[in-house]
C-alpha positions in Angstrom: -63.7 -61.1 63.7 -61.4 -60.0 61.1 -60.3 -56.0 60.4 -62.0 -56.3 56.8 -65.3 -57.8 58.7 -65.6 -55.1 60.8 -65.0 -52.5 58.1 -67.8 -53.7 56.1 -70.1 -53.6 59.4 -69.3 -50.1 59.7 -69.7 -49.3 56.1 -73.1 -51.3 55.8 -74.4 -49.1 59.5 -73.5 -46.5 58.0 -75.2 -46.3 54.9 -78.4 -47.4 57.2 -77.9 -44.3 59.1 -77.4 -42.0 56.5 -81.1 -43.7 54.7 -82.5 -43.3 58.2 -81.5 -39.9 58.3 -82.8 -38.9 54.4 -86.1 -40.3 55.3 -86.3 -38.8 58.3 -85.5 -34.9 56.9 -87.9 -36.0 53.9 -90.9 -36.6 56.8 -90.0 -33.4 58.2 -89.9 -31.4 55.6 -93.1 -33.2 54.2 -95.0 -32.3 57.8 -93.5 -28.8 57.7 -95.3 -28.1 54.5 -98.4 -29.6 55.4 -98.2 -27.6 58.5 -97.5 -24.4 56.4 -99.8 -24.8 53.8 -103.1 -25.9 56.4 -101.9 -22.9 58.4 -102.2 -20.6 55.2 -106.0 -21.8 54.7 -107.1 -21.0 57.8 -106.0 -17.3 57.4 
């Protein structure tokens, strides 16, 4: 396995991670509001 092989492994994990991690903030954020706004009709 070549340097430039490798390089473009690391690049190509990386931008997975990084969509993992936007996806994963977006379902948080979604379930916070839900959580929020369910909590605020019960009151």
């Amino acid at each position: 396995m070549g340097k430039e092989e490798i390089k473009k492994l690391v690049e190509n994990s990386k931008k997975v991670i990084e969509q993992d991690h936007d996806n994963f903030s977006k379902s948080i954020k979604d379930d916070l509001s839900s959580f929020k706004k369910k909590t605020l009709d019960r009151i």
